[in-house]
C-alpha positions in Angstrom: -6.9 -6.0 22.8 -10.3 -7.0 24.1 -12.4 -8.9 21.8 -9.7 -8.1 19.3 -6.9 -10.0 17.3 -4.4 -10.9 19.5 -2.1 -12.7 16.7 -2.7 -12.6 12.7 0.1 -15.0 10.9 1.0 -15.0 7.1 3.6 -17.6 5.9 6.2 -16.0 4.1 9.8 -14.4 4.6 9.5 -11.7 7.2 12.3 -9.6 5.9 10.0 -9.5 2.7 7.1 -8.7 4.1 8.3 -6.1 6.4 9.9 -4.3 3.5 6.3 -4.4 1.7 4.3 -3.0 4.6 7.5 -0.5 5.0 7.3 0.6 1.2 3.4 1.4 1.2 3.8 3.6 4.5 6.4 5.5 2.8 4.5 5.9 -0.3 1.4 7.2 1.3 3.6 9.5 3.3 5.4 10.8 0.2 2.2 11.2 -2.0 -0.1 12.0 0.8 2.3 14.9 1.8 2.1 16.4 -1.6 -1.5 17.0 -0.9 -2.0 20.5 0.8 -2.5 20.4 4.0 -1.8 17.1 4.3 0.1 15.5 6.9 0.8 11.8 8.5 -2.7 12.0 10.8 -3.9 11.3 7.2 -2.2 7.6 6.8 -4.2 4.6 8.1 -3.0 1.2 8.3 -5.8 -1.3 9.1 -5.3 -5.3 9.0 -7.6 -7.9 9.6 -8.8 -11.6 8.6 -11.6 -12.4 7.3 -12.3 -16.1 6.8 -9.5 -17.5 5.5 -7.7 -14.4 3.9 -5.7 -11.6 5.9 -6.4 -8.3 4.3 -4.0 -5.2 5.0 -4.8 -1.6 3.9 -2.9 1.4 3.7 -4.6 4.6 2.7 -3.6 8.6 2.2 -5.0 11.6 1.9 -3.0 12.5 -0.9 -4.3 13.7 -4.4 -4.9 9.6 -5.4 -4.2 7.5 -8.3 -6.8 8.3 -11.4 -8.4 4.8 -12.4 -6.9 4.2 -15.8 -2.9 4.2 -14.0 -4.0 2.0 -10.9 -2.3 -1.3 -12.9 0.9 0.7 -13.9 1.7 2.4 -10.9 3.0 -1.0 -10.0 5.3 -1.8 -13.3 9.0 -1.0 -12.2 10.1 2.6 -12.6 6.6 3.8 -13.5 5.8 7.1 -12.3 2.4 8.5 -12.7 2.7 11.9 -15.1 3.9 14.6 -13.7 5.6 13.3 -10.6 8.1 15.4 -9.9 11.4 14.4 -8.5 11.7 16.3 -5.7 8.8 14.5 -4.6 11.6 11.5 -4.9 11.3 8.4 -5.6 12.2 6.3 -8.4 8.9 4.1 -9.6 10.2 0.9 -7.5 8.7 0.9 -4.6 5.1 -0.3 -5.8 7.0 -3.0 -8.2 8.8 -4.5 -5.3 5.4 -4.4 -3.2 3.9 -6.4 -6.2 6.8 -9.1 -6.7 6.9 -9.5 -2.7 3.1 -9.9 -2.5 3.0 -12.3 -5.6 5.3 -14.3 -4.3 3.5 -15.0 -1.2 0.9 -15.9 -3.0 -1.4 -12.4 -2.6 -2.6 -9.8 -4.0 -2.2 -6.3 -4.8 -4.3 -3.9 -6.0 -5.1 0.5 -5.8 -8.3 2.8 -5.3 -9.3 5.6 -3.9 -10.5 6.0 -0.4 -13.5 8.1 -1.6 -12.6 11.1 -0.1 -9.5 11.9 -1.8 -6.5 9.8 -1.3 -5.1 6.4 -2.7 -6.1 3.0 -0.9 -3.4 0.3 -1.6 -5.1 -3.7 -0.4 -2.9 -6.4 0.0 -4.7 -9.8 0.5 -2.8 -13.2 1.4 -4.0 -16.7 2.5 -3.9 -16.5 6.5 -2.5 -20.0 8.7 
């Protein structure tokens, strides 16, 4: 890419990390879906580095995360109230994202994308 990032590393176990960035597309396809007329044009997965830090975001267009269950949603086999299971999903997926991301020495956190939609950051130390 012209003028862009050609390369962007992050130390860490690639298996890992691959799951993590695996398990926030498929949450924001599962919630974003559940929106109405939602579809996958709604899912945007950005990276970039900014100083020393690699940030990656994932957002949706889905019906978000209300502010006072953006630190559950990440405990293992939370699921926000009234999740249905047909919507699947077992309240994992965001716990392993956390315990990958920790262990590399990031960060994890939720908002919303201010037009609807859940935002999920990840942030790690960049090489």
């Amino acid at each position: 890419v012209p003028g862009g990032m050609h390369t962007l590393e992050v130390q860490g176990v690639a298996k890992l990390l691959r799951r993590m960035v695996r398990n926030l597309l498929e949450n924001a396809r599962r919630y974003g879906a559940a929106a109405p007329d939602a579809d996958d044009a709604g899912i945007v997965l950005s990276l970039r580095s900014d100083k020393q830090q690699v940030l990656l975001t994932v957002c949706d267009n889905g019906p978000g995360v209300p502010p006072e269950w953006r630190e559950r949603i990440f405990e293992p086999f939370f699921r926000l109230p009234g999740a249905s299971e047909r919507v699947g999903g077992v309240g994992l997926g965001l716990a392993l994202v956390k315990s990958i991301v920790e262990r590399h020495g990031g960060r994890v956190w939720c908002s919303d994308c201010g037009q609807g939609g859940a935002c999920f950051y990840v942030t790690f130390a960049s090489n």
